[in-house]
C-alpha positions as CSV (number, residue, x, y, z in Angstrom):
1,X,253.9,-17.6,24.6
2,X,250.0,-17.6,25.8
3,X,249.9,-20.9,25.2
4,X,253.0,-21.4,27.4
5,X,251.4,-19.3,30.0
6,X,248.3,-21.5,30.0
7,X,250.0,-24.6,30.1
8,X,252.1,-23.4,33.2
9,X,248.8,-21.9,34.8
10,X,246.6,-25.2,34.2
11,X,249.4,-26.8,35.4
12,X,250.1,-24.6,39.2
13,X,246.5,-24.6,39.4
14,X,246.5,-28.6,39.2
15,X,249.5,-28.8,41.8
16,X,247.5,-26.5,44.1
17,X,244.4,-28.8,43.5
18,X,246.5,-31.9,44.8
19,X,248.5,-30.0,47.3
20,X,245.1,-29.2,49.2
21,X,243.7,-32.6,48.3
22,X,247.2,-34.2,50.2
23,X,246.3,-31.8,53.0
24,X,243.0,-33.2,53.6
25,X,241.1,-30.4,52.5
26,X,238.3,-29.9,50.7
27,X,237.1,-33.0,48.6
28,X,237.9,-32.3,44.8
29,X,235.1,-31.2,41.9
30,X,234.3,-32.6,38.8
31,X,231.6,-32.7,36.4
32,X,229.2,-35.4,36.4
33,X,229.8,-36.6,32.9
34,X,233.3,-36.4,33.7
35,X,232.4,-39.2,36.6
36,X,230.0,-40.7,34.4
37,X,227.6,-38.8,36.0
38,X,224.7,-38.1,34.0
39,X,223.5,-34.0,34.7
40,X,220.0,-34.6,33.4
41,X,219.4,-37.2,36.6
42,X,220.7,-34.9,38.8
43,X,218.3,-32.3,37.8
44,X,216.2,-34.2,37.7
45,X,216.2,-34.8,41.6
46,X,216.5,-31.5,42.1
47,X,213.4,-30.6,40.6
48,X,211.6,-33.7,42.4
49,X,213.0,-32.5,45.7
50,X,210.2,-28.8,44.6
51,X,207.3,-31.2,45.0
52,X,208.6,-33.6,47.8
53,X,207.3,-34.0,51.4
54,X,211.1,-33.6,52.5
55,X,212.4,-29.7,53.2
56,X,215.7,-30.2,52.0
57,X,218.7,-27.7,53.5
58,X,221.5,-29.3,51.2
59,X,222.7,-32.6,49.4
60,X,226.2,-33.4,48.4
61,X,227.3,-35.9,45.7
62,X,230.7,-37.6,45.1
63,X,231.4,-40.2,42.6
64,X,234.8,-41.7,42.3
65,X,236.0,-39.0,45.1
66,X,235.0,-36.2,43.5
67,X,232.8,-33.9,44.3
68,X,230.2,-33.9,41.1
69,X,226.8,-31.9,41.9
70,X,226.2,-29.9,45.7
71,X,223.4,-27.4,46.6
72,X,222.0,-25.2,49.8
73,X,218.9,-23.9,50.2
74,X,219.1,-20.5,50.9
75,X,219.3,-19.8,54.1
76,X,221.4,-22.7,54.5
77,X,225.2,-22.3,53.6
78,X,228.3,-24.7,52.9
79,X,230.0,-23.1,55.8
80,X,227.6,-24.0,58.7
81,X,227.0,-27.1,60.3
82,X,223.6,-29.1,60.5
83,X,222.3,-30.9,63.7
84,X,223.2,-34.8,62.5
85,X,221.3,-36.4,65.1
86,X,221.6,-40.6,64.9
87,X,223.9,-39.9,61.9
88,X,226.1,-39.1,65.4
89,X,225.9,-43.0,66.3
90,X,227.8,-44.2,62.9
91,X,230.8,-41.8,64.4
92,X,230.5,-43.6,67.8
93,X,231.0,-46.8,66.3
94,X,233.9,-45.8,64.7
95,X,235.4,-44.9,68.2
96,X,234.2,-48.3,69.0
97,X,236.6,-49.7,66.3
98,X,239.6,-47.4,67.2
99,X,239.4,-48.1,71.0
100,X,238.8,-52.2,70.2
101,X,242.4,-51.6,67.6
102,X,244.3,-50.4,70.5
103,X,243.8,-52.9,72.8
104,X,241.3,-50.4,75.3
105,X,238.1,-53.1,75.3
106,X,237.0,-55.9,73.0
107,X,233.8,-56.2,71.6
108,X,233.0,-59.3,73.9
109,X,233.7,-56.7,76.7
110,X,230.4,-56.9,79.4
111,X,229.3,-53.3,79.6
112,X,228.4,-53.9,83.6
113,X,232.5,-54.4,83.8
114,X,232.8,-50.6,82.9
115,X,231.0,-49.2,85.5
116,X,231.1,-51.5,88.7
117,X,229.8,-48.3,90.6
118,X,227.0,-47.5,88.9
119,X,224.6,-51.4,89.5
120,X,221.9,-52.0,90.4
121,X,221.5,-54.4,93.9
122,X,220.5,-56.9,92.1
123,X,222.3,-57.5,88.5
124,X,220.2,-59.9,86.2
125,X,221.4,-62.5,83.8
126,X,220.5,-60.8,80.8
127,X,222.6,-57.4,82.2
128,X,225.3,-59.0,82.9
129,X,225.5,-60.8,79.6
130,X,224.9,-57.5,77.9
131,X,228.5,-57.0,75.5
132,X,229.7,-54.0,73.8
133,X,228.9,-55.3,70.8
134,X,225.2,-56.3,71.6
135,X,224.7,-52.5,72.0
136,X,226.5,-51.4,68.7
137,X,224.2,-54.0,66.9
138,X,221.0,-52.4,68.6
139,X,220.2,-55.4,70.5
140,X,220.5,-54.4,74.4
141,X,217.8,-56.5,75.1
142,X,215.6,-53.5,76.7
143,X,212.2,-53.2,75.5
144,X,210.7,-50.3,74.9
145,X,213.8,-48.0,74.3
146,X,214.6,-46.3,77.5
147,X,214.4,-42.6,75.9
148,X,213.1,-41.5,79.3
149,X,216.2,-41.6,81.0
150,X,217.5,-39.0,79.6
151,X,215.8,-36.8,81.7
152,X,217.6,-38.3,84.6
153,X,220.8,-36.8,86.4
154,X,222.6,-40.1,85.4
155,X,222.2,-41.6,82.5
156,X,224.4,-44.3,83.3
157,X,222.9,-45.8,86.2
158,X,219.3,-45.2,85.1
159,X,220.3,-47.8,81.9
160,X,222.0,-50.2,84.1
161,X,218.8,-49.9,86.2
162,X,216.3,-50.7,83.5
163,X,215.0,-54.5,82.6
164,X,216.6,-56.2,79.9
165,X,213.6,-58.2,79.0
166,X,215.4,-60.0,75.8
167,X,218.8,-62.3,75.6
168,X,220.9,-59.6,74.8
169,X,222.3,-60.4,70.8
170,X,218.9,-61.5,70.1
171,X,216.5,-58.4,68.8
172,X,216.5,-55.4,67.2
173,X,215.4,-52.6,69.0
174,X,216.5,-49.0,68.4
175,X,218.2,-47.9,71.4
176,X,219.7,-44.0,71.7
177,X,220.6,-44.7,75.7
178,X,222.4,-47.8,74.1
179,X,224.9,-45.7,72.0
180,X,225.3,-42.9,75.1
181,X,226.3,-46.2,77.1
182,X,229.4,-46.8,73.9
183,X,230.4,-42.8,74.5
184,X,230.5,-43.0,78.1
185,X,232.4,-46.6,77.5
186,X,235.0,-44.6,75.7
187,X,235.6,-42.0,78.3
188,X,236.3,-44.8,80.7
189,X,239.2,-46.7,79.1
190,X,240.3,-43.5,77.3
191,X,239.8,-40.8,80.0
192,X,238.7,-38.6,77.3
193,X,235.5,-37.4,75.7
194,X,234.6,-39.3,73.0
195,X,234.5,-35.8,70.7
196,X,238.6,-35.6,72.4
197,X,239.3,-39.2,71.5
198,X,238.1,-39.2,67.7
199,X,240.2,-35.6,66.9
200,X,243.1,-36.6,66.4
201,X,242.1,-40.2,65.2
202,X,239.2,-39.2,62.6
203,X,238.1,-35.7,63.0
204,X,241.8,-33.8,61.9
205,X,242.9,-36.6,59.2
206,X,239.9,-35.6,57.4
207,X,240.6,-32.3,57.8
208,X,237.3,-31.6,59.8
209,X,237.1,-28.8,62.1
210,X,233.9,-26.8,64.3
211,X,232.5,-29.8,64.7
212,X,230.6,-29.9,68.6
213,X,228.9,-32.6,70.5
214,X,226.3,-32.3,73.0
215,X,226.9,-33.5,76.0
216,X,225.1,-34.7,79.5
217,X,225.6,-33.2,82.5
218,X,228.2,-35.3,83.7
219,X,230.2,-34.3,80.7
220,X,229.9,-37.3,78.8
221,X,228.8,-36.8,74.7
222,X,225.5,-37.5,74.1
223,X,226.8,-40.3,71.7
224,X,223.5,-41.3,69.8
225,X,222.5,-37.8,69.0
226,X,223.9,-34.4,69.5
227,X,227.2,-34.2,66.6
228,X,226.9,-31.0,64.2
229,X,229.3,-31.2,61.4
230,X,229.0,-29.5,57.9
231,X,227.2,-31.1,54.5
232,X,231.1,-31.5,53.2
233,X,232.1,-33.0,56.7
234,X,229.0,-35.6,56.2
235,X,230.1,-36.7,52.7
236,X,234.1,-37.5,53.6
237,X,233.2,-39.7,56.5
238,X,230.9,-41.6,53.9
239,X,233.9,-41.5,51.5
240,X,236.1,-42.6,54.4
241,X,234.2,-45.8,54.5
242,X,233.7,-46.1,51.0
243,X,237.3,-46.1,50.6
244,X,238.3,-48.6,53.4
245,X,238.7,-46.4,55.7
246,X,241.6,-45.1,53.9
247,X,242.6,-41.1,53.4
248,X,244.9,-39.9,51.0
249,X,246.8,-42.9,51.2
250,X,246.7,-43.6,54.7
251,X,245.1,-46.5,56.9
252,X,242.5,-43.9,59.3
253,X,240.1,-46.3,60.4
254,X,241.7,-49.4,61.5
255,X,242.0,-52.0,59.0
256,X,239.0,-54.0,58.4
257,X,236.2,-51.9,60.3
258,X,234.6,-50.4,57.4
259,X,233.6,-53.8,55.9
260,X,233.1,-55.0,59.6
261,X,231.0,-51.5,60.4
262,X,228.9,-52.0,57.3
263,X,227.7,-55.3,57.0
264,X,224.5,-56.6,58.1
265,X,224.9,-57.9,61.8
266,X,220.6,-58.7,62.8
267,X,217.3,-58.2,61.3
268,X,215.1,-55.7,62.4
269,X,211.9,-57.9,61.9
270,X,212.7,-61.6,60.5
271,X,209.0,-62.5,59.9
272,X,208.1,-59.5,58.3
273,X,206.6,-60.3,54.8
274,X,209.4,-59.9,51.6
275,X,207.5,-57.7,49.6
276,X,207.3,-55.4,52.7
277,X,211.1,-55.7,53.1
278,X,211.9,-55.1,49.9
279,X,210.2,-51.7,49.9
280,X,211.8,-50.4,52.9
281,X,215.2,-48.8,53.5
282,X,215.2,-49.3,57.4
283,X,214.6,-53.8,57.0
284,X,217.4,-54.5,55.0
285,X,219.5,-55.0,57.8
286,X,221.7,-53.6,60.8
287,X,225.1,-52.9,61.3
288,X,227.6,-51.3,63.8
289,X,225.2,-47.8,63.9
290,X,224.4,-48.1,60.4
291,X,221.2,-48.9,58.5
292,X,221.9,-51.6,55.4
293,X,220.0,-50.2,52.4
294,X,218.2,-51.5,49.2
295,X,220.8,-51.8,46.5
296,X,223.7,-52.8,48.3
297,X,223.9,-49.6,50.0
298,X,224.3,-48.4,53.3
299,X,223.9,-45.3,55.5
300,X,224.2,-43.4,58.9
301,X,220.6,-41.9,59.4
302,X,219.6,-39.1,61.4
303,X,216.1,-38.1,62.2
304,X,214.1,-35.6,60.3
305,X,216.0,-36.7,57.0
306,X,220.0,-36.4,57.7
307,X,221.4,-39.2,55.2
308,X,225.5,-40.5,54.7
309,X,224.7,-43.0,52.1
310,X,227.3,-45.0,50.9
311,X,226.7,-46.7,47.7
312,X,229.5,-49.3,46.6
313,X,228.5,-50.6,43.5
314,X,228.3,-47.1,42.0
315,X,231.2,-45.9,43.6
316,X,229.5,-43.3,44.9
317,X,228.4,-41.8,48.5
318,X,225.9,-38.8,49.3
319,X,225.4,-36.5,51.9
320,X,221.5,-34.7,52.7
321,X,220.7,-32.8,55.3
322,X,216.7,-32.3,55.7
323,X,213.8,-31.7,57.7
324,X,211.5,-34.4,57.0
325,X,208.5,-36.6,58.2
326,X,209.0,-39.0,55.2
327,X,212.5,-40.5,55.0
328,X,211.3,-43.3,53.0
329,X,210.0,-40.6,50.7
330,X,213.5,-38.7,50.7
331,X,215.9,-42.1,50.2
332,X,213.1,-42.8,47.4
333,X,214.4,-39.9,45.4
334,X,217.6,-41.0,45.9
335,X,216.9,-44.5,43.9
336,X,214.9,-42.6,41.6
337,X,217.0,-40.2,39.9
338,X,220.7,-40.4,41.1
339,X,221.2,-44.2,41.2
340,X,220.0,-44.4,37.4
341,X,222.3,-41.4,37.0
342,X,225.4,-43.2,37.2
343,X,227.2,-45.3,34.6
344,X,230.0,-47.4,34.3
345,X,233.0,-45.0,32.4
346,X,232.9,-41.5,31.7
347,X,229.8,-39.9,29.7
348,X,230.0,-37.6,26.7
349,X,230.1,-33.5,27.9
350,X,226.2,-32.3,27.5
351,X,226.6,-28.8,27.9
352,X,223.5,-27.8,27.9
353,X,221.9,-30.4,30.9
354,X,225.2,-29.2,32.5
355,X,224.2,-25.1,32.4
356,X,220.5,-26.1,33.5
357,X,221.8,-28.0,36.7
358,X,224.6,-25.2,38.1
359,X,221.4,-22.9,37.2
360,X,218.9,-24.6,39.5
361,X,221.7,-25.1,42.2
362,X,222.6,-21.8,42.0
363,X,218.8,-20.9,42.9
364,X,218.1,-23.3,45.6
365,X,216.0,-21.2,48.3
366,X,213.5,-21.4,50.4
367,X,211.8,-18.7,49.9
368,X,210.5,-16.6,52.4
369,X,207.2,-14.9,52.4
370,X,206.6,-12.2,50.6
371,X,206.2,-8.9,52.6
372,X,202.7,-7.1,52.7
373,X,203.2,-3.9,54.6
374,X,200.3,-2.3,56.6
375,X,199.6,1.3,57.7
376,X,199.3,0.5,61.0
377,X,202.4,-0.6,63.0
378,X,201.6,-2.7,66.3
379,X,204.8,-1.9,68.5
380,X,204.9,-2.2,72.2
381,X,205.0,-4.0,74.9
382,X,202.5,-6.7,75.5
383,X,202.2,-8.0,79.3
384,X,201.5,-12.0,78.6
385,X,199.1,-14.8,80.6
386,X,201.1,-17.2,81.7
387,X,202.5,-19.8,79.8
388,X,204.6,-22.9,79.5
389,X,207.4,-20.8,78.3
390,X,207.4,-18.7,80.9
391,X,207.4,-15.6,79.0
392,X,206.6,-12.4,81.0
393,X,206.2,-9.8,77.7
394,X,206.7,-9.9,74.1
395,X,207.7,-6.6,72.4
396,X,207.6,-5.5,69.5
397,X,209.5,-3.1,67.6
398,X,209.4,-2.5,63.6
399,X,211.4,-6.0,62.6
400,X,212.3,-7.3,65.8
401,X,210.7,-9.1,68.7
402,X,211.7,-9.5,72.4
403,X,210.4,-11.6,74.7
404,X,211.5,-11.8,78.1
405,X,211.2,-14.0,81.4
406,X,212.7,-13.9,85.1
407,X,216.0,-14.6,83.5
408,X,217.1,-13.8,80.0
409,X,215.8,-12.0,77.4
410,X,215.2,-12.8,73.7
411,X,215.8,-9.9,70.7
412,X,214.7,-11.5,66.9
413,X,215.5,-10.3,64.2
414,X,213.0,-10.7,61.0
415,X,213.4,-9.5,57.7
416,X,210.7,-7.9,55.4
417,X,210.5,-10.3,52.2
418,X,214.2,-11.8,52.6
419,X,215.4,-13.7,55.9
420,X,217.2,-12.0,58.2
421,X,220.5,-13.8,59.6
422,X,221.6,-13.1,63.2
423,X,222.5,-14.9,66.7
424,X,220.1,-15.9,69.9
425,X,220.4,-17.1,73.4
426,X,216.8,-18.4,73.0
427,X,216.9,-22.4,73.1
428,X,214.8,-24.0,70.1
429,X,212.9,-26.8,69.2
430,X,214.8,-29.7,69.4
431,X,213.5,-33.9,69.6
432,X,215.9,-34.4,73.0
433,X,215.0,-30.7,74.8
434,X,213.5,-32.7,77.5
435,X,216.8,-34.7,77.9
436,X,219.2,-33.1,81.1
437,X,222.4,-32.4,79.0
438,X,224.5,-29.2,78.7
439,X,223.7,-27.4,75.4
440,X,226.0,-24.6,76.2
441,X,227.8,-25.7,73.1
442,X,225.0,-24.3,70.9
443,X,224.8,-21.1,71.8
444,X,224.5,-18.2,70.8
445,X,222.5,-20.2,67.5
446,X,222.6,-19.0,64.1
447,X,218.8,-18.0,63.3
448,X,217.5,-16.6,59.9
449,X,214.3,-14.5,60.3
450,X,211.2,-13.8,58.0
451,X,208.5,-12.0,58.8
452,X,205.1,-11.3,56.9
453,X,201.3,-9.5,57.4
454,X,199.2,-11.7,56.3
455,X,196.2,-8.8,56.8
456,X,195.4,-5.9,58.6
457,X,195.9,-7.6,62.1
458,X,198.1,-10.7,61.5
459,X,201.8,-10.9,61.5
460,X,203.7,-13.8,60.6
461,X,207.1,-14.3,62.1
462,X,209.0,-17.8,61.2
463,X,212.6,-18.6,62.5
464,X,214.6,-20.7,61.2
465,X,217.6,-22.3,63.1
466,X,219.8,-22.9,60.4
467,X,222.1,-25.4,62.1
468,X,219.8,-27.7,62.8
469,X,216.6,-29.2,60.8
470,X,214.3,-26.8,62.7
471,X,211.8,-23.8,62.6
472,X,209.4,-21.8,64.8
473,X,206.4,-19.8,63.7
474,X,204.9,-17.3,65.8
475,X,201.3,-16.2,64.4
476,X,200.4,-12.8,66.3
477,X,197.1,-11.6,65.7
478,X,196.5,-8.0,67.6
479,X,192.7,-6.6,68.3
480,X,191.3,-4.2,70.5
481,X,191.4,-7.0,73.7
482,X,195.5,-7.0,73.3
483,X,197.6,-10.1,71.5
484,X,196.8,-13.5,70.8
485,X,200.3,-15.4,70.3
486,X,200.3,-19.2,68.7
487,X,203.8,-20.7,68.5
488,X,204.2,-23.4,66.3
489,X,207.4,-25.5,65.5
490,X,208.4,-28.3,63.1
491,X,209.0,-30.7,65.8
492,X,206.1,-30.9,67.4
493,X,203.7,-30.7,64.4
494,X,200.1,-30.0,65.0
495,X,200.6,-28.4,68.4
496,X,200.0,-25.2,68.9
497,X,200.5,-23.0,72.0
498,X,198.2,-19.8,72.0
499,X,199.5,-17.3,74.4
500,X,197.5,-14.2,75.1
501,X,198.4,-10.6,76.1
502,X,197.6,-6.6,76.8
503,X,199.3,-3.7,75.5
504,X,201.0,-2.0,78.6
């Protein structure tokens, strides 16, 4: 009779597995050797990723569809999103593709025919040559990339406006503005955003929800940046396209644009010496938003280490978010221990490189500093210089600071030894905060605080914003003339702004 029970139990829990499967939630779980998977290579990158360049916030790996080794670091969870930056492109070409399937524009399509209000007096040849297609393959011709305008009221008319100084078709040249121009393309023909028009064509048949997109202020997505998804929600769009772009049975991208999408369309530098090329992951070859990889491979590629690789020959795909100044570095440890990892047919149980891996995922963290508590508390207010921030006073108050200016004010919370998790109105750092968008959709932001004396006179405060790659430090260093203040962040490494005040 237990043995009945079991059976029937194994057998409801299977049914419940597949029922959620059919629903398009969560991808299933495996072991690794079960996916021939070896566990010792995934440990093995995770114990590289301790002594790597890259900060990595969490990975995600599926072999055969099934989910077969995923990790956070502490304070990063499965259940928030992550700032994808140009991983947001590979989703804009796939509104590309749906919009080209139903007959809305053709890839041949001039861009200038989109927006017959928004040229220049004089249209060049090489601008009105410019095709949809030309800027999905990264070759608009404009050179350098026109990253300025986005500080511009119009994004539109301020790329129209710039020089195409190359045939259009002809050479690479990364190009964010390039991929805003496909969004705002999209809202044309569809009259919809292009976060409205992929819902119910990509985002809800892969069951992903929360997702936001940044948008400018004429309420068009951002396009080449801005998209926040979850680790989970990263790895079924690369399984999406590793499977055809099929889902659970069903035709979701149309028929044909995943192999179309992925396959190499220009070279980024033609004369560029082999044994150069074949050490690089970013001149292998471009795509429709997508960077061709080293074996067979390809990926959408965010900045500061946010990876969808899709990996064909190993049926395989992974998902990494990351903070990172050496991508190169981070995709190496990819080839390194989780390529090898993988073998054709299923792999004999090892029980014991099994237990050491859900260990060491289990413990992922980055830690925070460790406490050292001082006699002599420094609370108050402190009246600050001025400064580029345009913060008026910084308070402080056992484990919290506040800093105010004309118009908002700014409570952090930091814990002693552990971080702290709570909400702020205060922007952070961010590679587009000089671009004029509307980032309403990112507030309040999810923070996790830490702070730490480092002596007598020297607090350490670092905040994390733990949907995107980013953190701030604030160093605070009181003495009998007041405060001295230097804010550090992760984007802008090596700066430092020192801002000085006196206790009221």
């Amino acid at each position: 009779m237990l043995a009945y029970r079991r059976v029937i139990s194994l057998a409801v829990a299977l049914q419940l597995s597949l029922v959620l499967l059919l629903n398009g939630q969560d991808l299933p779980r495996s072991k690794p050797e079960d996916q021939g998977v070896d566990s010792k290579g995934i440990l093995g990158f995770v114990n590289a990723t301790r002594s790597s360049k890259t900060e990595f916030h969490s990975f995600m790996l599926v072999r055969h569809g099934k989910v077969v080794a995923e990790g956070w670091w502490n304070p990063y969870k499965p259940e928030l999103r992550h700032t994808l930056y140009s991983c947001s492109k590979s989703f804009t070409a796939s509104a590309i593709g749906f919009a080209v399937a139903e007959k809305k524009l053709a890839l041949t399509d001039k861009v200038i025919s989109f927006f017959p209000d928004k040229l220049p007096a004089n249209v060049s040849p090489n601008l009105a040559a410019l095709t949809v297609k030309d800027a999905l393959i990264m070759a608009d011709g404009q050179d350098p990339e026109p990253s300025r305008l986005s500080a511009e009221a119009d994004w539109v008319k301020g790329f129209l406006a710039t020089p195409i100084v190359h045939q259009p078709g002809s050479v690479f040249l990364y190009n964010s503005l390039g991929t805003y121009m496909l969004s705002a393309i999209i809202q044309k023909v569809s009259g919809q955003t292009l976060l409205q028009y992929l819902k119910p064509r990509l985002f809800d048949p892969l069951d992903i929800k929360g997702m936001d997109w940044e948008t400018d202020l004429n309420g068009v997505n951002t396009g080449g940046w801005g998209l926040r998804v979850k680790t989970e929600d990263m790895a079924k769009f690369a399984q999406l396209f590793l499977q055809h772009g099929q889902w659970n049975g069903k035709q979701v991208l149309p028929k044909g644009w995943a192999e179309e999408a992925s396959s190499v369309k220009i070279i980024q530098h033609p004369d560029l010496a082999q044994a150069r090329k074949d050490a690089s992951d970013w001149e292998q070859g471009y795509a429709y938003q997508m960077w061709r990889c080293r074996y067979n491979a390809y990926r959408g590629d965010g900045a500061f280490g946010q990876l969808m690789i899709v990996m064909p020959d190993q049926d395989a795909v992974l998902a990494i978010t990351a903070e990172t100044s050496d991508m190169q570095g981070e995709i190496n440890l990819v080839w390194r221990y989780l390529l090898p990892a993988m073998t054709v047919g299923k792999l004999p149980a090892n029980k014991i490189a099994y237990a050491q891996l859900q260990t060491a995922l289990k413990e992922l963290a980055l830690p925070p500093a460790t406490n050292s508590s001082v006699s002599e508390k420094k609370n108050g207010t402190y009246q600050l210089e001025a400064n580029k921030f345009n913060f008026s006073t910084a308070t402080f108050n056992n484990k919290q600071l506040t800093l105010k200016n004309d118009t908002a004010s700014y409570t952090l919370d930091f814990g002693a030894g552990a971080w702290q998790t709570s909400t702020t109105q205060k922007p952070g750092p961010s590679l587009t905060a000089g671009a004029q968008e509307n980032r309403s959709m990112l507030f309040p932001a999810k923070v996790a605080g830490n702070y730490s004396w480092t002596d007598e006179r020297t607090i350490q405060l670092t905040l994390r914003y733990i949907e995107s790659p980013h953190t701030e430090k604030f160093t605070c260093i009181f003495d009998d003339q007041g405060l001295t203040m230097k804010i550090t962040n992760t984007v802008e490494r090596g700066k430092e702004t020192i801002i000085k005040g006196k206790l009221r």
